[in-house]
N, C-alpha and C positions, 0 to 999 in steps of 0.2 A: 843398699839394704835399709839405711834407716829409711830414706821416702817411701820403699816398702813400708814399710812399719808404722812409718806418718799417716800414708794412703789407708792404711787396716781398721788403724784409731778413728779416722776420721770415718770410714765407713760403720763401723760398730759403733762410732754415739750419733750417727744419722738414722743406723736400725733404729737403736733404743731410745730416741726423741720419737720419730715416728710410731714404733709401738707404743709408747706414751698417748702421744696422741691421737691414736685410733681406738684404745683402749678408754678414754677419757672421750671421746666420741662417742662411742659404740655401746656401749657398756651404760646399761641403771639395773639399780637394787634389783635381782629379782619377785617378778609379781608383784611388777608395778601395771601392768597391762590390765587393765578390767573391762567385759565389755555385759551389756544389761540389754536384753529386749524387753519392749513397754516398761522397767521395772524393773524385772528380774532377773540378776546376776545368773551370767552363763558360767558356773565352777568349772561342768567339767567338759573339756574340750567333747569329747563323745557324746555330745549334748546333742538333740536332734528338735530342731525348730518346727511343730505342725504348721499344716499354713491347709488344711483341711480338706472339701473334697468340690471341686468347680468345673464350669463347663469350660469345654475346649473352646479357645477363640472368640468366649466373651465374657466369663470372671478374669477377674485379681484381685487379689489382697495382700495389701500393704503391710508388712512389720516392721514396727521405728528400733533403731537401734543405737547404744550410746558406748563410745570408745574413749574411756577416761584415764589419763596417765595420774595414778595415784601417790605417784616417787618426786621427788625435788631437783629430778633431774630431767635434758629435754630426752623427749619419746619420739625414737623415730620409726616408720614402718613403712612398706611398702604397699605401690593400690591392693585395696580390697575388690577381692576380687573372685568371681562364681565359677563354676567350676560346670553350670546346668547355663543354658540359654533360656529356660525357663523359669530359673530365678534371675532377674535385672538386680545391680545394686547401683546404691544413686548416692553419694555424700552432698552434705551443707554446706561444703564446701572444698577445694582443689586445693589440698594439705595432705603431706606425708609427715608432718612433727608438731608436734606438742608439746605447750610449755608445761611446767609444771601444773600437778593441777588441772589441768586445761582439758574440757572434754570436745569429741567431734559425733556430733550426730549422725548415722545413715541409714538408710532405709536399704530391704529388699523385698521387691515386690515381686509373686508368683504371678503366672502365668499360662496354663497349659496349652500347649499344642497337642497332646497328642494323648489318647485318653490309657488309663492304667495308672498306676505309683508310679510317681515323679520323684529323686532323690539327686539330692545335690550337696556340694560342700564349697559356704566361705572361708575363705581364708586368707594370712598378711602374716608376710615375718615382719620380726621385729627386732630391736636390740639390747630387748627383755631376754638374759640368757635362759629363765624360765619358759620363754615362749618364745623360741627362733621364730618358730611358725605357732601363729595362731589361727586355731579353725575350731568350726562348728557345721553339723547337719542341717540339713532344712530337707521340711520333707511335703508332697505333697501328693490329690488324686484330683487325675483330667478325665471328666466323662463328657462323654459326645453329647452335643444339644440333644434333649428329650425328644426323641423322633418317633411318631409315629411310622412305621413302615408298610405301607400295604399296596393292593393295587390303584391299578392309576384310571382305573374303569370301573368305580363300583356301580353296584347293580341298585337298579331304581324298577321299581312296581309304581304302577299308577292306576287310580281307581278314581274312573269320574263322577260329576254327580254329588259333590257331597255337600251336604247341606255347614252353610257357611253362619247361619243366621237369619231369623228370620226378616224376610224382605230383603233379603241378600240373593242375587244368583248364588247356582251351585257353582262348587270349585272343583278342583281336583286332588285327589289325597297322594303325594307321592313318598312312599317309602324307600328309604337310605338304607342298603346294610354296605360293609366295608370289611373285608379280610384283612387283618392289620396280625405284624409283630414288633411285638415290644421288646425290643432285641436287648433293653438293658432295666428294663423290668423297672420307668420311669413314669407310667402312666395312673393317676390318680382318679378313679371313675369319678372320684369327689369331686374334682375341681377342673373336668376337659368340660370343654363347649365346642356348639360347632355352631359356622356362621355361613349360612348359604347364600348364593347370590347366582341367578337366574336370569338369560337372555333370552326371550323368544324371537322367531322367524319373523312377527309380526311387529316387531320393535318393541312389545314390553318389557318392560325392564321394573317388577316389583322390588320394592324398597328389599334391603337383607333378611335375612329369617335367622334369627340366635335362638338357636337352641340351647337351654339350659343342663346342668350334670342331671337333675330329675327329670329331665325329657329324652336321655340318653340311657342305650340297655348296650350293655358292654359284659359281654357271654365272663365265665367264672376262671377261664384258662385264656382270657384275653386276645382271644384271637377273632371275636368277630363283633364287629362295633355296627349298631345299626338306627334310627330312629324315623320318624313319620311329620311332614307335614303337609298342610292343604293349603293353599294358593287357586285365587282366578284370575284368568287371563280369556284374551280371545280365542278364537281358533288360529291355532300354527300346528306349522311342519316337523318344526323341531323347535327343541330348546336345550339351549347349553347351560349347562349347569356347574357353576366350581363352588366346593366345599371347601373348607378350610376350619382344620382340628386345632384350635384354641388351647394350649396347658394352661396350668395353674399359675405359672407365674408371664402367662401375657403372650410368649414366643407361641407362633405359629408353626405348627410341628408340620405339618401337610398340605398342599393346597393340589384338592383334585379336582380335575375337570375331566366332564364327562356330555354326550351328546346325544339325548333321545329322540328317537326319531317317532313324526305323527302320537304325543302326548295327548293330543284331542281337545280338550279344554274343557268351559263352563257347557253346560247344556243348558 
C-alpha cells in the first residue's frame, strides 16, 4: 500500500510540474498578438482584406503584412496559412516564435484563376489565449482577359481604283466590319486599335496598317466593329489577311485571319 501511494505522489507532482510547464510554455498575456497590413492594424478578426478586381492568369497584387508579438513573453504560432489557392502566403522568414517584441513580416499575394469574387481566409493559432486562432478575410474579383469575341471570318468589301495620291497608282479600298461580343462589357472604343497585316498570292507583303480608336466605328450596342483602309499591290489571286484588336492596355484580344479571294489590285 504505501508504494501505492509513493507511485500516486510521485505521479501527481509529474502532472503538476508538467502542467507548470506547459502552462509557462504556452500561455502570454492575452493580446499580445497584433497583426497590421501596409500599416493598418487588423482589430477585428471579421476584417476582410480587398485585394480588388484583376485579370485571370495575368494580375497580382501583393499585400505586406506585419505579425508583432507585443507581450514580454515568447509568441508562438503556427504556419500561416490560406485557406484560397488563390491567395499565396510567403513569410521573411521560416519561424513559428517570437521574441519579445519581435516582429515577422509576410506577404499575401492574389492571384486569380478563375473569373467572379474570390474570397478567402488567413489564418494561425497561437498561444495568445485571446487568439487560439488568428484569422482575417481577404477578398478579391477575377475577370477574364478583355476579349473580344466575334467571328473568325470577318467580311471585307473591296473597292478598286482609289486614288492614293497624286502620282501615285490607284489602290484599293478594303473595308473591315467584325460581329463582336463583348461578353463582359470590357471594351473601350477610346482606347481599341486594330493592326492589320496582309499577304498577297504574289508575295507582297505591305508594311502593317494601325488603325487608330478615331478611324474605328464600333455600332452603340457593341456588337459590330468595323473600319476601311486602302492599300496597292500588284495583281493576285488572293490575299490573306489577319487583324488583330489591340485594348487599351496593350493585350491583343483577337487575332483574325481571313482569305479573299481575286481582290484585283492597283488598275
Amino acid at each position: 500500500m504505501k508504494n501505492i501511494r509513493q507511485l500516486i505522489y510521485i505521479l501527481f507532482s509529474i502532472s503538476v510540474l508538467t502542467s507548470c510547464y506547459l502552462t509557462d510554455l504556452d500561455s502570454i498575456p492575452p493580446n499580445s498578438v497584433k497583426v497590421a497590413v501596409e500599416g493598418a492594424v487588423i482589430q477585428d478578426q471579421g476584417s476582410v482584406i480587398e485585394y480588388g478586381t484583376l485579370r485571370v492568369f495575368k494580375d497580382s497584387v501583393t499585400r505586406n503584412y506585419t505579425l508583432t508579438n507585443t507581450s514580454g513573453q515568447m509568441l508562438r504560432f503556427s504556419k500561416i496559412t490560406s485557406d484560397n489557392q488563390d491567395f499565396f502566403v510567403q513569410l521573411e522568414k521560416d519561424t513559428t516564435a517570437l521574441f519579445p517584441t519581435e516582429t515577422l513580416k509576410f506577404s499575401v499575394t492574389f492571384s486569380p484563376r478563375l473569373g467572379g469574387e474570390t474570397i478567402g481566409k488567413i489564418s494561425f493559432s497561437t498561444n495568445d489565449p485571446a487568439f487560439p486562432v488568428f484569422s482575417f478575410g481577404v477578398k478579391g474579383e477575377g475577370i477574364t482577359p478583355p476579349e473580344i469575341v466575334g467571328n473568325n471570318s470577318p467580311q471585307f468589301d473591296t473597292l478598286n481604283g482609289v486614288f492614293l495620291g497624286a502620282g501615285e497608282p490607284n489602290g484599293t479600298l478594303f473595308t473591315v466590319e467584325i460581329y463582336i461580343e463583348d461578353t463582359y462589357d470590357r471594351i473601350d472604343p477610346a482606347s481599341l486599335s486594330v493592326e492589320l497585316q496582309a499577304l498577297f498570292s504574289n508575295g507582297d507583303r505591305p508594311a502593317p496598317v494601325i488603325k487608330t480608336p478615331n478611324q474605328i466605328t464600333l455600332s452603340e450596342d457593341k456588337t459590330r466593329l468595323s473600319y476601311s483602309f486602302a492599300i496597292r499591290f500588284g495583281q493576285s489571286n488572293f490575299v490573306d489577311v489577319e487583324t488583330k484588336l489591340i485594348l487599351g492596355n496593350g493585350d491583343i484580344s483577337n487575332a483574325f485571319k481571313t482569305r479573299i479571294e481575286r481582290p484585283g489590285g492597283a488598275n
